[in-house]
Every structure is written in structure tokens, then in C-alpha cells.
C-alpha positions in Angstrom: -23.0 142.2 29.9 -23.9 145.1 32.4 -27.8 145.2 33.7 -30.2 146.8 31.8 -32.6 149.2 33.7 -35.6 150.7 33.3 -35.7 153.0 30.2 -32.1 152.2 29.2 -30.8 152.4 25.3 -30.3 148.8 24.7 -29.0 146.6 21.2 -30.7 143.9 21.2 -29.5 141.0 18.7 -31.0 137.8 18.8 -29.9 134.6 16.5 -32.7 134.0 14.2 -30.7 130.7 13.3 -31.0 131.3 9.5 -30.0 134.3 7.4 -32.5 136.9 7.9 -29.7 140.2 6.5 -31.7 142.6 4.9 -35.2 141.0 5.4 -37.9 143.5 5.6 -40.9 141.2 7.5 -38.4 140.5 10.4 -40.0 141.6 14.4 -39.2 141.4 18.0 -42.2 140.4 20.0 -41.7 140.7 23.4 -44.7 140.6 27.0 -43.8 143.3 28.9 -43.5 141.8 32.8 -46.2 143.7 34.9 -48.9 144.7 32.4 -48.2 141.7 30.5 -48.7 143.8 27.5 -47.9 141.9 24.3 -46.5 144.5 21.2 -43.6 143.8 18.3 -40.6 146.3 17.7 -39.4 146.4 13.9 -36.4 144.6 13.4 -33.2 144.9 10.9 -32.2 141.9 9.6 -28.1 141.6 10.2 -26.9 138.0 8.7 -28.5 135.9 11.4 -29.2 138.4 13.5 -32.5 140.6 14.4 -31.4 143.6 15.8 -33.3 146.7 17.6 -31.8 149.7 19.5 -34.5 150.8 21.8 -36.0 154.2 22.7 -34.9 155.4 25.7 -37.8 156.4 28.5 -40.2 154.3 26.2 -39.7 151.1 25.3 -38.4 149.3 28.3 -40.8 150.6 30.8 -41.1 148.2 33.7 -39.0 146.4 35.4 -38.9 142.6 35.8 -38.4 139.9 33.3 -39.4 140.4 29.5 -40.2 137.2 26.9 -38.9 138.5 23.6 -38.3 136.5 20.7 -37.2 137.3 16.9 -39.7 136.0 14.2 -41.3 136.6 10.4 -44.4 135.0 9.6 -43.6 135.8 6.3 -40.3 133.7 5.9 -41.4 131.2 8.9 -38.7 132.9 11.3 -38.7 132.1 14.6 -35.4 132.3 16.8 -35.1 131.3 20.5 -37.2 132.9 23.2 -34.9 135.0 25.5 -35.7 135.8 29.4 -34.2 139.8 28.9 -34.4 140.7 33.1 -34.7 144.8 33.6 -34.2 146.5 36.7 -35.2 149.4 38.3 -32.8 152.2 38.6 -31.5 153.4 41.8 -32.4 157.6 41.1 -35.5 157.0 38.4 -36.1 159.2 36.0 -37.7 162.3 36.6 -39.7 164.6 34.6 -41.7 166.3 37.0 -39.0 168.7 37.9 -35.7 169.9 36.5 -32.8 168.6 37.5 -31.1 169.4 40.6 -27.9 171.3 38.8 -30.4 173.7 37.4 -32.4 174.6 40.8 -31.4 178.0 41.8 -29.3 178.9 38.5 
């Protein structure tokens, strides 16, 4: 699997260990790294999978290691807490200025 850095479009898919398809009560919580931040993304329930695409520029916003971990209080889900390591890129993003292709067109 390539790295995955700061602000990236990532799948996630985590092993819920049961069959979760179609579920509607299914989440992601995850501890952001720096703030320590706690927050839950809505999941799609995929067989044993939970699965979340996420935003780009918002959802992974610092870098270092994230807790996340699939679960439905509902349906007493709870799959394996995963380490998910993000790293900052070597140009970040910028949105202060526009891009250097475009200065002096």
C-alpha cells in the first residue's frame, strides 16, 4: 500500500468480522493524532466490510498516527482498532496563492 499524506483521497475498508452489507447504523471512529480530536465518519456497509472514501483537504488533516476503528452500537459492531500512519507531504497544499503555472499567464 503507498503512504497516505496529509489531505489525500483514501478507501478505507476495515473487517467488521461479521456481515455488516447494507447496514445503515455502521461508523468509523477515529482520534485524530495532534489535537487528539475524537469524531465518526459514516460508513457503507460492504459484506464484512465498513468502507469510507475520504474528502480530500478535510478529513485527514494532520499528520502522524490515527486510531480508527469500525463499529454500530446498534448491531454491537465493533472490528479491530487500526494504527492508519499519515504523513506530511513534501510541497503542502496551498491555498493562499495560485498555483505557480498560472503566475504571469
Amino acid at each position: 500500500m503507498a503512504k497516505i499524506y496529509q489531505g489525500n483521497v483514501v478507501e478505507i475498508s476495515l473487517d467488521c468480522k461479521e456481515d455488516v452489507d447494507s447496514q445503515s447504523d455502521l461508523w468509523i471512529y477515529y482520534k485524530k493524532p495532534e489535537s487528539e480530536i475524537e469524531g465518526l465518519w459514516k460508513a457503507d456497509g460492504v459484506g464484512n466490510l465498513a468502507q469510507y472514501t475520504t474528502v480530500k483537504d478535510v478529513d485527514l488533516d494532520e499528520v502522524g498516527t490515527w486510531i480508527i476503528q469500525p463499529f454500530s452500537d446498534t448491531y454491537d459492531v465493533h472490528g479491530d482498532i487500526v494504527k492508519l500512519q499519515v504523513f506530511e507531504p513534501i510541497v503542502p497544499a496551498r491555498k493562499d496563492s495560485a498555483p505557480a503555472y498560472l503566475v504571469g499567464a
